[in-house]
Residue, then its C-alpha position, 0 to 999 in steps of 0.5 A: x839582729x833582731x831587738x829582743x836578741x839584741x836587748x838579750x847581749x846587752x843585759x846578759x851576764x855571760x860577758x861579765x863572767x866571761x871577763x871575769x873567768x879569764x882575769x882570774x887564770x891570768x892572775x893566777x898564772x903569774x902568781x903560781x910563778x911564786x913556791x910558797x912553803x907553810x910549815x911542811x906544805x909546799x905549794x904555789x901563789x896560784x892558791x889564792x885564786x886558781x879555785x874560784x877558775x874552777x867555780x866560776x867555770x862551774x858557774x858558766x857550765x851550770x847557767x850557759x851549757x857545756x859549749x859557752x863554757x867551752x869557748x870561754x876556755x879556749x879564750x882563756x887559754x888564747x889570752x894566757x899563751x899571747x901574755x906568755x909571748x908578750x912577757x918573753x918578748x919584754x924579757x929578751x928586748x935590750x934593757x935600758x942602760x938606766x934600768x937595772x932590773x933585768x935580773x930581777x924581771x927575769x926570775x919572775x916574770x921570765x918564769x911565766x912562759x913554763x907555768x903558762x905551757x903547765x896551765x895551758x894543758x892542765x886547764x885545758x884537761x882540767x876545765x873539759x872534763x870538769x864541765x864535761x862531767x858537770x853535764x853528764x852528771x846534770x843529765x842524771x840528775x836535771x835540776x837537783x843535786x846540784x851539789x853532787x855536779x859541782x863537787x864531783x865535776x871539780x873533784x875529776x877536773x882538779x885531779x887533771x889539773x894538778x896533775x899536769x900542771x905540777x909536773x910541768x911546773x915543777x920540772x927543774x924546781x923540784x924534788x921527787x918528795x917536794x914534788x908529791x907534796x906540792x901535788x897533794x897539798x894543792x889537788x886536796x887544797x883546791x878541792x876544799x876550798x870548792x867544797x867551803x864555797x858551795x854555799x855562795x857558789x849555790x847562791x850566785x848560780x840561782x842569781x844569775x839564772x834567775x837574771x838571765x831567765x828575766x831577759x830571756 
């Protein structure tokens, strides 16, 4: 590796982003585990963190290009299916006579492994399409209009991921109505929250292009 490539990985942002990309989508999974009601809103615990996947992989797309983004995906979604298997096999493995929260681990974390197999397809569509029309909409527009790429990558990728991933992840939860609304809530949820965000998303993409253009 020649020193200049070297200098590069080493000051490069894309790790940290990297990183930071798959911490939000473990969190996120285990905190979907959780319905949380407001008024006649349903929807789950992933909303306080679910959004900024989608920024951040907005960030990735923008700055990297469609294929870093892409294998930051599938590392994301590896890293999800290995803490689905470790919490099934912690689930399953004979409780310590002392330890009395078996229950109690089981009806949260037991839950783990169906809203990983929802996140784990409904990322996948989602977070494709959303750097896919994210690209093409940047091969229309080169460097302007970078509000139209953001908004309507998230506005194609978030309606794949919501609904895939509250289908799966209502099954046996849910009525047909609790169902609708949950899926609503949290596509037009999600799709707000980018849409309020813009400005800081706009902000940390022209840093980190400008970081990586210094190193370059």
């Amino acid at each position: 590796m020649s020193q200049s490539i070297q200098n590069y990985s080493q000051k490069s942002l894309f790790p940290i982003i990297a990183a930071v990309f798959v911490a939000l989508l473990l969190l996120s999974n285990i905190s979907a585990t959780k319905l949380i009601e407001f008024g006649p809103l349903i929807t789950d615990g992933g909303l306080f963190l679910f959004p900024l996947v989608y920024i951040t992989g907005d960030i990735l797309t923008e700055v990297y290009g469609f294929k870093a983004a892409r294998r930051v995906i599938y590392s994301g979604l590896a890293i999800g299916l290995l803490a689905a298997f470790t919490y099934y096999l912690v689930q399953i493995a004979p409780p310590a006579e002392s330890w009395q929260n078996q229950e109690a681990f089981e009806s949260i974390l037991g839950f783990v492994p169906q809203i990983v197999i929802a996140s784990v397809l409904a990322f996948l569509a989602g977070q494709l399409i959303n750097s896919y029309v994210l690209v093409k909409i940047k091969e229309k527009t080169k460097e302007k209009k970078l509000w139209l790429r953001l908004i309507g990558s998230t506005a194609a990728g978030e309606l794949a991921d919501t609904i895939v991933f509250t289908f799966i992840a209502s099954l046996g939860r849910l009525s047909f109505d609790e169902f609708l609304n949950y899926l609503v809530v949290g596509y037009l949820y999600k799709t707000l929250i980018e849409v309020i965000l813009l400005p800081i998303t706009y902000q940390i993409i022209s840093a980190v292009k400008a970081h990586e253009s210094a190193i370059g």
